[in-house]
C-alpha positions as CSV (number, residue, x, y, z in Angstrom):
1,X,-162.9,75.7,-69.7
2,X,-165.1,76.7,-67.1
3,X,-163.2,79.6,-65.3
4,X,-163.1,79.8,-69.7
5,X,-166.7,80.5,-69.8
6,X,-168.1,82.9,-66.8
7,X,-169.1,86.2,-66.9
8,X,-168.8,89.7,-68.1
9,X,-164.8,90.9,-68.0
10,X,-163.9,94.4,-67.6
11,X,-165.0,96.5,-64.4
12,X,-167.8,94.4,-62.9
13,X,-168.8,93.8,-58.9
14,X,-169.6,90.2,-59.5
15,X,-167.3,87.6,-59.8
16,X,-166.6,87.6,-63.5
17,X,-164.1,85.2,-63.6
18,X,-165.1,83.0,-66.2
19,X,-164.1,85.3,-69.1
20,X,-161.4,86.4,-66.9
21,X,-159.6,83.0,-67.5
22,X,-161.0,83.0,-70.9
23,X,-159.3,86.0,-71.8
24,X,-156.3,85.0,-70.1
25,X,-156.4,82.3,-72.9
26,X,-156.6,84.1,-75.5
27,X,-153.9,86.2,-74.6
28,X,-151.3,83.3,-74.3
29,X,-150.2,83.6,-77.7
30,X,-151.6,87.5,-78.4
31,X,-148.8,88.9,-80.1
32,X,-149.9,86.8,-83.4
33,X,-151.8,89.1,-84.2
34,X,-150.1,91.5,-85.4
35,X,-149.2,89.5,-88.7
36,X,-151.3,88.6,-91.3
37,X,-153.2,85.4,-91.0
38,X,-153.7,83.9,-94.7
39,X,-153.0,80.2,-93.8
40,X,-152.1,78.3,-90.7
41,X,-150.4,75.8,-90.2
42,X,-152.2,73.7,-87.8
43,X,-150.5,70.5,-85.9
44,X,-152.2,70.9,-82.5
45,X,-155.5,70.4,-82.8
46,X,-158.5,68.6,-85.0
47,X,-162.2,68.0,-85.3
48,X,-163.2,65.9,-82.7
49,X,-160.8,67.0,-79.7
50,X,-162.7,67.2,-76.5
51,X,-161.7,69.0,-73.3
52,X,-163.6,68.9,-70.0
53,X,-162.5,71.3,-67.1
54,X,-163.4,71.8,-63.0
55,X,-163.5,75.0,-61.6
56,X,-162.5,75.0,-58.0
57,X,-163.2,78.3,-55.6
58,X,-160.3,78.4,-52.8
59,X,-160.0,80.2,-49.6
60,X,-158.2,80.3,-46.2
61,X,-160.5,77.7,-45.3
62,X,-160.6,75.3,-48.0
63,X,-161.4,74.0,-51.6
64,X,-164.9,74.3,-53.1
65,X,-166.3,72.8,-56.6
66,X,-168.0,75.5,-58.2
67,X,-168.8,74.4,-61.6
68,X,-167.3,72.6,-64.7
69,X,-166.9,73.2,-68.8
70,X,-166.6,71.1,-71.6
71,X,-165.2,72.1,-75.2
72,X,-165.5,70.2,-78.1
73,X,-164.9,70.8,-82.3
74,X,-167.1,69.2,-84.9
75,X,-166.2,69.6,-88.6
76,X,-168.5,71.2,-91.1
77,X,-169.3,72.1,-94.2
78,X,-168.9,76.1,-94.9
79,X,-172.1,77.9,-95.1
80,X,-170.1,80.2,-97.6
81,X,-169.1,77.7,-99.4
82,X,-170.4,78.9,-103.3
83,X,-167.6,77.7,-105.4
84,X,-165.6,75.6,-103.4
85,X,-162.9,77.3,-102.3
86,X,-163.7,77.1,-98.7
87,X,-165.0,73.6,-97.9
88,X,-165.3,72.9,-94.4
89,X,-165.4,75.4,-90.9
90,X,-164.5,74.2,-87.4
91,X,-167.5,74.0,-85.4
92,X,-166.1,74.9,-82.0
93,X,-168.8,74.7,-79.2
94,X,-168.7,75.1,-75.3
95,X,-170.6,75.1,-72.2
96,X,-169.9,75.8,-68.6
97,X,-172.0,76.0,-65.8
98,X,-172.0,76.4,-61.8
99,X,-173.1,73.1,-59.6
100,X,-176.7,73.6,-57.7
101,X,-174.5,75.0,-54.3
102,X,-172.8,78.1,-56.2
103,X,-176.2,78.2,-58.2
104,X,-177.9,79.8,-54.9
105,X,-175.2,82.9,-55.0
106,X,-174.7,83.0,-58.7
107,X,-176.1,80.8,-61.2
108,X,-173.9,80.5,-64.9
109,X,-175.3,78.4,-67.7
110,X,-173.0,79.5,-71.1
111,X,-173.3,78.4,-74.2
112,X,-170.8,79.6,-77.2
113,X,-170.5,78.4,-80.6
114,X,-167.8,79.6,-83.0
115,X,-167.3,79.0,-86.9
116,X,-163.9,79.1,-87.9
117,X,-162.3,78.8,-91.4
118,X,-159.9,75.4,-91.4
119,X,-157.4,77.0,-93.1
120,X,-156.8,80.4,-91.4
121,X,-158.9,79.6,-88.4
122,X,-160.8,82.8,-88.3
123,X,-164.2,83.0,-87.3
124,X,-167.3,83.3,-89.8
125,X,-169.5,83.2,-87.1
126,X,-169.7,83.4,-83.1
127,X,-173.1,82.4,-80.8
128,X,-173.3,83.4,-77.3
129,X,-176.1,82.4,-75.4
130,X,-175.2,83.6,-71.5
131,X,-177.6,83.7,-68.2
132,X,-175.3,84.8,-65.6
133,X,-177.1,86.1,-62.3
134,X,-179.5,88.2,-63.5
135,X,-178.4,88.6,-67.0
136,X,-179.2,87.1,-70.2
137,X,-177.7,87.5,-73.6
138,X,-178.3,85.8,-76.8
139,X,-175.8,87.6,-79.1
140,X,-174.8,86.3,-82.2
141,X,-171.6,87.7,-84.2
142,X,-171.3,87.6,-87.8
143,X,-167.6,88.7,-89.2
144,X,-167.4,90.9,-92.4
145,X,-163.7,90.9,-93.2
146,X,-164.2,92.2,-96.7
147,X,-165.6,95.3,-95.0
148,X,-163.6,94.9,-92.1
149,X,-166.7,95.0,-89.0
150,X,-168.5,92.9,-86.8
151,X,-172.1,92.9,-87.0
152,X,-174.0,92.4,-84.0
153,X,-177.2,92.9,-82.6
154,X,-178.0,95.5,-85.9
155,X,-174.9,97.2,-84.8
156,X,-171.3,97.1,-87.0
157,X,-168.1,97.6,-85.1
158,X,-164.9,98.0,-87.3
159,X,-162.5,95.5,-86.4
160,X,-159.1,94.5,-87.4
161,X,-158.5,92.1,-90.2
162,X,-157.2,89.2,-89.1
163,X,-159.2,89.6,-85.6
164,X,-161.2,86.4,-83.4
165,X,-163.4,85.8,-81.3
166,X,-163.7,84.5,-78.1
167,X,-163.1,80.8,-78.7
168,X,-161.4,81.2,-82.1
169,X,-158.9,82.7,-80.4
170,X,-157.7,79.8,-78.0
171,X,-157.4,77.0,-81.2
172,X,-155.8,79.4,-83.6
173,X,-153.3,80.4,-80.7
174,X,-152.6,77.0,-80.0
175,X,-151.0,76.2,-83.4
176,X,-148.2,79.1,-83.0
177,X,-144.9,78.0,-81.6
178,X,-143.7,79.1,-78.7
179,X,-140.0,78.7,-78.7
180,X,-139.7,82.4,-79.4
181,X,-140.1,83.6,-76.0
182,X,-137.3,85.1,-74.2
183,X,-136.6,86.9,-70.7
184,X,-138.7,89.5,-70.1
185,X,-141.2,89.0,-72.9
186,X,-143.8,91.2,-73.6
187,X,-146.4,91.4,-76.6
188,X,-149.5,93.4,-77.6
189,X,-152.3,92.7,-79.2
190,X,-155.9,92.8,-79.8
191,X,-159.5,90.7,-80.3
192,X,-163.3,90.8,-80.2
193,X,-165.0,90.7,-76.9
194,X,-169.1,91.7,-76.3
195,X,-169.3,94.2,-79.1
196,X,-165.5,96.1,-78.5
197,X,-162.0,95.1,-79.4
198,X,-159.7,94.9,-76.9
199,X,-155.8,95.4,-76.5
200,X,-153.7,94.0,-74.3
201,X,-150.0,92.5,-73.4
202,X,-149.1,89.1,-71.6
203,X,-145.6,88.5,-70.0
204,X,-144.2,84.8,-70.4
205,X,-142.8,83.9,-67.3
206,X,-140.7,81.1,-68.2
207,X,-141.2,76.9,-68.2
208,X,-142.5,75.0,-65.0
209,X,-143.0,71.0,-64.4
210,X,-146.9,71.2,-63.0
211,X,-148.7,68.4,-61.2
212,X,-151.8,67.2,-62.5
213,X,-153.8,63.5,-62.4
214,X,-151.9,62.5,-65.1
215,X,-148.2,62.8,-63.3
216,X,-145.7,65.7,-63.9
217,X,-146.3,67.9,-67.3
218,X,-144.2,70.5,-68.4
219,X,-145.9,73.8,-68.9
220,X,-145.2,77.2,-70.4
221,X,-146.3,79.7,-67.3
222,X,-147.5,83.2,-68.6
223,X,-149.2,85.7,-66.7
224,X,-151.4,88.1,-68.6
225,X,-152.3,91.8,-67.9
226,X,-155.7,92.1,-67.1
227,X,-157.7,95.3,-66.7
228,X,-158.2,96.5,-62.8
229,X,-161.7,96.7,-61.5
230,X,-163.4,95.9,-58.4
231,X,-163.2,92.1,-58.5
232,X,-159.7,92.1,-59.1
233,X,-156.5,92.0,-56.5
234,X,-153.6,93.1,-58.8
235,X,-152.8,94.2,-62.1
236,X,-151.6,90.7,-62.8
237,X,-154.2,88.8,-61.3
238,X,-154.1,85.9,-63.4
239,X,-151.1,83.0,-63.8
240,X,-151.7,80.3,-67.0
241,X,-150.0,76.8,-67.3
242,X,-150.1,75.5,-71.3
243,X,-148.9,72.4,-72.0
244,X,-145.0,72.5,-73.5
245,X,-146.1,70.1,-76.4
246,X,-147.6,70.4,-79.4
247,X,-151.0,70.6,-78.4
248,X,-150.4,73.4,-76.0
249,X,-153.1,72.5,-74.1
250,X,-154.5,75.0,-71.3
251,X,-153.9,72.8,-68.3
252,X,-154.7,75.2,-65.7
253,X,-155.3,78.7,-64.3
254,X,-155.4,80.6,-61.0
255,X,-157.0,83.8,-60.5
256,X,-156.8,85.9,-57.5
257,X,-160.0,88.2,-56.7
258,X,-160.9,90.0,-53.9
259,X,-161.5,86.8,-51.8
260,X,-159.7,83.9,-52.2
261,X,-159.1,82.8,-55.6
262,X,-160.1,80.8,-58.1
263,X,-158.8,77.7,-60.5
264,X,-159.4,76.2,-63.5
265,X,-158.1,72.3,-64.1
266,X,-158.0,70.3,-67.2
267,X,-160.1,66.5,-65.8
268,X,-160.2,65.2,-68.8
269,X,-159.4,64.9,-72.9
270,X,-160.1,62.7,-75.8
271,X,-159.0,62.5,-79.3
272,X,-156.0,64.8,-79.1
273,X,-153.9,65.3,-82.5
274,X,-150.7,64.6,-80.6
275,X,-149.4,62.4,-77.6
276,X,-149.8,64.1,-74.5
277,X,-146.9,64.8,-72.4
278,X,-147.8,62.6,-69.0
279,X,-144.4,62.2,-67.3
280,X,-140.8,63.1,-67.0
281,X,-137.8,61.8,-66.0
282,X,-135.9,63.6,-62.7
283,X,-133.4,65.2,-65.3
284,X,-136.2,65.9,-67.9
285,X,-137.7,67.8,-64.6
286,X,-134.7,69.8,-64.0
287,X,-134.3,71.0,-66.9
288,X,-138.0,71.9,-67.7
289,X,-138.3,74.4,-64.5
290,X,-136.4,77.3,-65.9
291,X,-138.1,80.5,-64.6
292,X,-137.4,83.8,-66.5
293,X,-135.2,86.1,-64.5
């Protein structure tokens, strides 16, 4: 999840793309959120899944590497844990960073960490450790859902109840099922992003066979509503392919900026909870590219 782990999202010059994508992510599934979260049932994902993505810069003139990203989930034991009602946390952690060429025009070494309950899959705890250009933040988030805020930095934000965080968000919305979506779908929702909630809505634009090094795999295609600033070409300016299996995995995204555009690809997984959807047949195809009208 490289174009997962960039920069600053809302309203910047530079290319922030990198939690552009990332919040794309989160807002596959947003609408979730408006429920409450006391237990989840999870079949997609488990400790030890690890997920490695390319980010690719493209123009009129070609196709540049401009960094990678790497996720991976540890299990551990709960830091709350007092009387044993809450015996292990996801240990989610990721890093992305640009190769030595894009590092001339914009160097990006990130580092998150997030602590997530097994059972509900919300966040204890979230690290963000981020040099991007010329800034630096080393942030760490603690969640107080008895008192409902987010404390950060000696500062307390009130924030929803069943709110996540950055990464929290993507494995929790994974477990959902998204048979649900019709034509014309929209949802809103909210979560935690440097020190603010945010709301938002994501339109699902129906199912779509995508290429990839592992053969044909049949996505769900969303597109997100982002907010407009300078680095961005439309309202819309990002498109997301998820897996149509039970891991939902993100297997790509495409963002349109001011020059070009840029994508995120899934290069490589290991220890996945469920098969992984590789190939179809030519009728499995057909009936897999459905578009919403």
């Amino acid at each position: 999840m490289r174009a997962l782990l960039f920069s600053k999202i809302m309203n910047k010059t530079d290319l922030n793309i990198g939690r552009i994508i990332m919040t794309a992510v989160v807002m596959l599934w947003g609408y979730a959120f408006l429920e409450a979260q006391e237990h989840v049932v999870n079949h997609a994902f488990g400790a030890g899944e690890y997920l490695s993505y390319e980010l690719k810069y493209k123009t009129t003139f070609g196709e540049l590497n401009a960094g990678k990203a790497q996720v991976e989930i540890k299990l551990l034991q709960s830091e709350n844990d007092s009387n044993g009602e809450n015996p292990s946390l996801y240990h989610v952690v990721a890093d992305g960073k640009t190769n030595k060429f894009f590092d001339f025009f914009f160097k990006v070494r990130n580092h998150f960490e997030s602590f997530m309950d097994v059972s509900t899959l919300l966040p204890e705890r979230f690290v963000d450790h981020t040099q991007e250009g010329n800034y630096v933040c080393n942030n760490e988030i603690t969640f107080d859902r008895e008192n409902r805020k987010a404390v950060s930095n000696g500062k307390e934000i009130p924030i929803p109840l069943d709110i996540h965080d950055l990464l929290s968000s993507v494995y929790f919305l994974r477990t959902l099922n998204l048979n649900d979506f019709g034509s014309d779908s929209t949802y809103y929702f909210s979560f935690y992003l440097d020190d603010s909630v945010y709301s938002s809505r994501v339109i699902f634009l129906g199912r779509e066979t995508l290429e990839t090094r592992w053969g044909p795999v049949p996505c769900l295609k969303i597109k997100p509503l982002m907010a407009t600033g300078e680095v961005f070409a439309r309202n819309y300016p990002v498109i997301m392919w998820v897996s149509d299996d039970k891991n939902h995995l993100p297997i790509k995204a495409e963002s349109e900026i001011i020059v070009g555009s840029v994508v995120m690809e899934l290069v490589d997984y290991r220890n996945l909870k469920n098969p992984f959807i590789q190939s179809l047949t030519a009728n499995d195809r057909n009936s897999v590219n459905t578009p919403v009208r």
